[in-house]
C-alpha positions, 0 to 999 in steps of 0.5 A: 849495846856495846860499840867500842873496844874502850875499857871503862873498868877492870876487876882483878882478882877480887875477894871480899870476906865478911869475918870468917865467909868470903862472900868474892871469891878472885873475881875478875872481868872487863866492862867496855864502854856501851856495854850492858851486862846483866848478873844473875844468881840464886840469893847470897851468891855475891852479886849485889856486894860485888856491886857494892865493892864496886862502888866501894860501898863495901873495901875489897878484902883483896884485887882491885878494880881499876877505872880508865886504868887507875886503881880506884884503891890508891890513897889519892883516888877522888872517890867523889867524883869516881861516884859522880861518874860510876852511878848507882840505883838501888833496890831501896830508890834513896831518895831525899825525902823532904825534896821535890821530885824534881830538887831530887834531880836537880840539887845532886846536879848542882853540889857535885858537878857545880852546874847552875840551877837553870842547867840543871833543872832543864836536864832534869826536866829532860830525864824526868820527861823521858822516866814518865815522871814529869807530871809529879815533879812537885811531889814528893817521894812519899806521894808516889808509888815504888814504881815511880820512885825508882824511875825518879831515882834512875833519872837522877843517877841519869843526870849525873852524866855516869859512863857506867850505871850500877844496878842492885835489884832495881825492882825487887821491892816493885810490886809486880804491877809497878815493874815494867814500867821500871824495866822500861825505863832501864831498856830505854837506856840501855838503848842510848848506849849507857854502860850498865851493869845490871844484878837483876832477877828479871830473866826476860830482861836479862836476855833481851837487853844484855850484851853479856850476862854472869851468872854467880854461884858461891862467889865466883862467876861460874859462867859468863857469855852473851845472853844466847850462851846463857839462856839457850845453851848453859855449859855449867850444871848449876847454870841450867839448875838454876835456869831450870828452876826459874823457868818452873816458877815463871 
C-alpha cells in the first residue's frame, strides 16, 4: 500500500483513437510510488489500451505520459529500459516457449539488465520459490496449467526490479480454479509496497487490495476514489450500474 508522496508517473490529457473511434478520451491522473490502483470497467471501455498506451505498446493520438517527470514520448527516450522498469503481465502470460521456467526468469534478467548467470538464477529462484512455482522450474510453459503460467510470468516481470508493474486482465484466460492461486500471488505483491496498476474484473480484488480504484466508461475515467468510495458509496449512476450488475451475477 502506498507510502510516499513520490510521483512515479503522470498521464496527461491522453487520447487515443483507432481510425474514426476514439477508444481515450483526455485522460489524466498520477501514480505515486507504493500505490495499487485497480481499473475496472464494462468490456471496450479503454482499460486495457490505456495500459497499452502506457507501455507504449499502442502511440498516444494525443497527451503524454511522463515518467520521474520525462516525457516517455521524446525522441531520445530509452524505451528499452523505461520497460525494464515499468513491467507488464498479460492476460496471454507470453511466455517463451522453448525455455525453461526457470530460463524464462532468468535470461530477460541477463540480456536487459546485463546481471550474471548466478545472479540471476538466485533471484529467480527466489521469485519462482515466492510464485509457488519452484517444483516445475524445469519445465516448460507447455507443461503447466494457465494458472501456473501466469504466476511464472508475474515472477519474471518481478525479476526485472520494475517501480511500477502493469497488469491486463491477469486472469481472464484462468479457469476459475486456477485464479486464486494467481490473485494470491498478485496480493502478495501488492503487499511488498510494488507499485501497480491493475485492469482487472476481479471485484473482491479490486476492493481488498487497492488503494484507488477507476472505474472507465466510454474512455474517460468517469470515477475515481479509494476502494471504500467506489465500492460502498459510488457517486455516478453508471458507476452503481455496473456495480449493480456485477454484484447480480457474482
Amino acid at each position: 500500500m502506498t507510502d510516499s508522496n513520490e510521483t512515479i508517473l503522470e498521464v496527461k490529457d491522453l487520447k487515443k483513437t483507432f481510425g474514426d473511434h476514439e477508444v481515450l478520451k483526455d485522460i489524466s491522473f498520477s501514480v505515486n510510488r507504493g500505490e495499487v490502483i485497480s481499473v475496472i470497467g464494462k468490456s471496450g471501455s479503454g482499460k486495457s489500451t490505456l495500459l497499452r498506451n502506457i507501455n507504449l505498446l499502442e502511440e498516444p493520438t494525443d497527451g503524454d505520459i511522463l515518467f520521474h517527470g520525462q516525457s516517455i514520448l521524446a525522441d531520445n527516450f530509452d524505451l528499452r529500459q523505461y520497460r525494464a522498469h515499468v513491467g507488464m503481465v498479460f492476460q496471454s502470460f507470453n511466455l517463451f516457449h522453448n525455455l525453461t521456467v526457470l530460463d524464462n526468469v532468468v535470461v530477460p534478467q541477463e540480456t536487459v539488465l546485463k546481471r550474471d548467470a548466478a545472479e540471476a538464477k538466485a533471484h529467480a529462484l527466489d521469485l519462482l520459490k515466492q510464485v509457488g512455482m519452484e517444483p516445475f522450474i524445469n519445465a516448460k510453459p507447455g507443461q503447466l496449467s494457465g494458472g501456473q503460467q501466469q504466476r511464472v510470468a508475474i515472477a519474471r516481470a518481478e525479476a526485472m526490479d520494475p517501480e511500477v508493474l502493469l497488469f491486463d486482465e491477469p486472469t481472464s484466460a484462468l479457469d476459475p480454479e486456477m485464479v486464486d492461486d494467481v490473485l494470491n500471488a498478485m496480493t502478495a505483491l501488492a503487499h511488498t509496497g510494488l507499485t501497480m496498476i491493475v485492469v482487472t474484473h476481479e471485484m473482491a480484488f479490486a476492493q481488498d487490495v487497492s488503494d484507488r480504484v477507476f472505474f472507465m466508461d466510454e474512455g474517460v475515467i468517469a470515477e475515481s476514489g479509494t476502494a471504500e468510495q467506489i465500492f460502498e458509496h459510488p457517486q455516478e449512476a453508471r458507476t452503481q450500474e455496473f456495480l449493480r450488475r456485477y454484484l447480480t451475477r457474482a
